[in-house]
N, C-alpha and C positions, 0 to 999 in steps of 0.2 A: 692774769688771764686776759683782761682786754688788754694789757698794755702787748701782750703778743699776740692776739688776733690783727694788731693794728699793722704789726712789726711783720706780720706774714701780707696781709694781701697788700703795704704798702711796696713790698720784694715783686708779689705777682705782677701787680698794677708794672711798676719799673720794667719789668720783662716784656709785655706788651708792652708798652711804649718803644720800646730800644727796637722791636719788632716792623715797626711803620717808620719809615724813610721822611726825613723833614719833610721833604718837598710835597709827601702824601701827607703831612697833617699838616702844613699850610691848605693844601686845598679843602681838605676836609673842614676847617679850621672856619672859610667862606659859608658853609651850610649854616654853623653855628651863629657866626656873627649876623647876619639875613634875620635868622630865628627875632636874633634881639632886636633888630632895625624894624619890624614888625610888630612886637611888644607896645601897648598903648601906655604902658609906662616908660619906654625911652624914648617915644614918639614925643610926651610931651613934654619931658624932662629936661631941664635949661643946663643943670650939671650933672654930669655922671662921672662916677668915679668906676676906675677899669684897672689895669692893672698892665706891666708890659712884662708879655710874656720870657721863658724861657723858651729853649727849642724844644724842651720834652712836654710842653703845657700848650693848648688852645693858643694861635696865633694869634695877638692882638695888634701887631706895630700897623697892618694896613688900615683896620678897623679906627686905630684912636687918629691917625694921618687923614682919614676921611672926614670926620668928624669934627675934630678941633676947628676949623673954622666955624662950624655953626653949632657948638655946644661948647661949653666949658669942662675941660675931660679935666678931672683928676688922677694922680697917679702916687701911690704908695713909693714912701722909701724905709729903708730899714732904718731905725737907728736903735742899737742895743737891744732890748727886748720888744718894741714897740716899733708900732707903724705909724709913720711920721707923714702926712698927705700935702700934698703940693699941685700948683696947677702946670698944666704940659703945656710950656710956650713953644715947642714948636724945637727939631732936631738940636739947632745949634743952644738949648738948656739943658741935654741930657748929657749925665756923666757917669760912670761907673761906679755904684753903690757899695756901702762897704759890707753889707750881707750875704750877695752871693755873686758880687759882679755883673747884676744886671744895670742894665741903664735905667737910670733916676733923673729928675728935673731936679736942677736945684731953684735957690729960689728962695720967698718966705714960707712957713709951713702954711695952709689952707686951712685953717679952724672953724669956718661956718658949715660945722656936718650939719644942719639944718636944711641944708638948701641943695644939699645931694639927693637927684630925686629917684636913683636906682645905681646901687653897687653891683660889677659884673665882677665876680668871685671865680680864682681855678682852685682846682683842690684835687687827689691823687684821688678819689672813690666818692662817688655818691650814690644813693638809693632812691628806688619811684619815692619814698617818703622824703626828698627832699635833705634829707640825711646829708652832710658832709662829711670826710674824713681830710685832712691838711696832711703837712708834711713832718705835724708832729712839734711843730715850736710855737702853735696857739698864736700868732700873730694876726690870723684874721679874726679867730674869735673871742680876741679880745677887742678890737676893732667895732666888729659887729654885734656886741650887746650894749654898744654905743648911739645906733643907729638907730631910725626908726624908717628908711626909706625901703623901697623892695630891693632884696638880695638874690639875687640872681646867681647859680654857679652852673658852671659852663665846664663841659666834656666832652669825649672824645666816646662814641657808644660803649666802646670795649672797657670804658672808667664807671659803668652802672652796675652796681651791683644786685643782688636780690636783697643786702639789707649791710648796711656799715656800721663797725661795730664802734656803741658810741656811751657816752656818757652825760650826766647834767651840765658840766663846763662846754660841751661841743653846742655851738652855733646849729640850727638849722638851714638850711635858705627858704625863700619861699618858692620859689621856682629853681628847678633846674633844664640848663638846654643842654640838649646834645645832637648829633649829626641829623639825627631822624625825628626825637621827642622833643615833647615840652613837658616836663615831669611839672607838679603843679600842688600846694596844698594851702590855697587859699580856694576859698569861696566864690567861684566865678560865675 
């Protein structure tokens, strides 16, 4: 039963998206990353781990380009079932990853998760309760019960749902941003 609640609106989610023109959710993409640039946890934050988007996901390639000079961005790469983290030196380290052919740093893996002081997370559906739902292969949340820094997941409005359907394995975030909110379920 969940595992087809998950299998339907990850279909709907897909359809809207395929419905908004790259070039509309790069822009839209700018509301979102702002959101975070105003966050007093990646204001103060020395490394932040981010992710580099696809074309159907939140824009990130201008976001970690801004940034990298004055923060230490981290960047996931696939390897087999697990997310392997590396630091972003800058275009001429990225290569194509053997997961889904996104561009990846290579490099040595980045193992002080300690010193990550906010992870920005995509995911296909999340909810005001901070809810995520992924793309079904657990590579964030397995990741993210790893962590103890803020987790952040980042949408597109039409990726919120009124509630995603989930289970004790699914990560929550603590915040979610989208074009217009700041979904939130910490104690501010």
């Amino acid at each position: 039963m969940m595992a087809e609640k998950k299998k339907e609106l990850r279909k709907a989610i897909r359809e809207l998206k395929k419905s908004v023109p790259l070039e509309e959710k790069k822009a839209r993409s700018g509301a979102i990353t702002s959101r975070i640039e105003a966050l007093p946890e990646f204001i103060k934050s020395d490394t932040v781990m981010v992710y580099w988007s696809m074309n159907d996901e939140v824009h990130t390639h201008d976001f970690i380009r801004k940034w990298a000079p004055q923060k230490r961005i981290i960047l996931p790469s696939v390897k087999g079932d697990e997310l392997e983290l590396r630091v972003f030196e800058g275009m001429e380290s990225m290569h194509p990853g053997e997961g889904f052919g996104i561009l990846e740093p290579v490099g040595p893996p980045f193992s002080d998760i300690q010193e990550i002081g906010l992870i920005i997370v995509p995911g296909v559906a999340f909810d005001p309760a901070c809810r995520r739902m992924g793309r079904g292969k657990a590579y964030y949340d397995k990741l993210l019960r790893t962590v103890s820094c803020l987790r952040v997941g980042v949408c597109f409005n039409f990726q919120v749902v009124d509630e995603v359907p989930h289970d004790d394995l699914d990560v929550a975030m603590d915040k979610v941003v989208s074009e217009s909110t700041v979904y939130s379920r910490l104690n501010e």
